[in-house]
N, C-alpha and C positions, 0 to 999 in steps of 0.2 A: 620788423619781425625778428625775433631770437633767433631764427633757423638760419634767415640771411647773413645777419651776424654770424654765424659761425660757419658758413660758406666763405665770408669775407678774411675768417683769420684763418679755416682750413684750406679751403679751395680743394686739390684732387687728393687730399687726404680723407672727403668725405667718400665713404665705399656706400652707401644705401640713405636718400633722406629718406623723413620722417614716417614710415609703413605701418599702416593697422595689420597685424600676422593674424592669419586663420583661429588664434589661439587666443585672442583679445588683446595681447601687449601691442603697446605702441613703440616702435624701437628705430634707433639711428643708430648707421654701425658708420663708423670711420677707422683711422689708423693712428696712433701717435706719432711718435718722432722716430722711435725706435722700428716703428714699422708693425709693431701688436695692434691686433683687431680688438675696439671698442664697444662696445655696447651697450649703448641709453637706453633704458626701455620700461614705459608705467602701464601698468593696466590698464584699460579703458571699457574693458565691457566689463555686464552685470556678472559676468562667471568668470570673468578674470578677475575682477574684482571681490570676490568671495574666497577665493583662494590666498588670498594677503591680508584676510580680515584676520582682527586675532589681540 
């Protein structure tokens, strides 16, 4: 799995795995090195998904 993988190279830099949000995005937030909050995040539903159409 991708997600494991990157458990393996972050470990407790990962702040939230992989969440579907109320809002349809799917998002992984972690931290880099510096310490800055990251955030991964694709649409997943049909109305999140209309919103990125374009």
């Amino acid at each position: 799995m991708t997600y494991q993988k990157l458990v393996d190279i972050l470990g407790d830099l990962i702040i939230q795995k992989p969440t579907t949000m109320p809002w349809g995005n799917r998002s992984l937030l972690f931290r880099d090195p510096d310490g800055n909050l990251v955030n991964f995040f694709t649409p997943v539903t049909p109305e999140a998904l209309k919103k990125f159409e374009g």
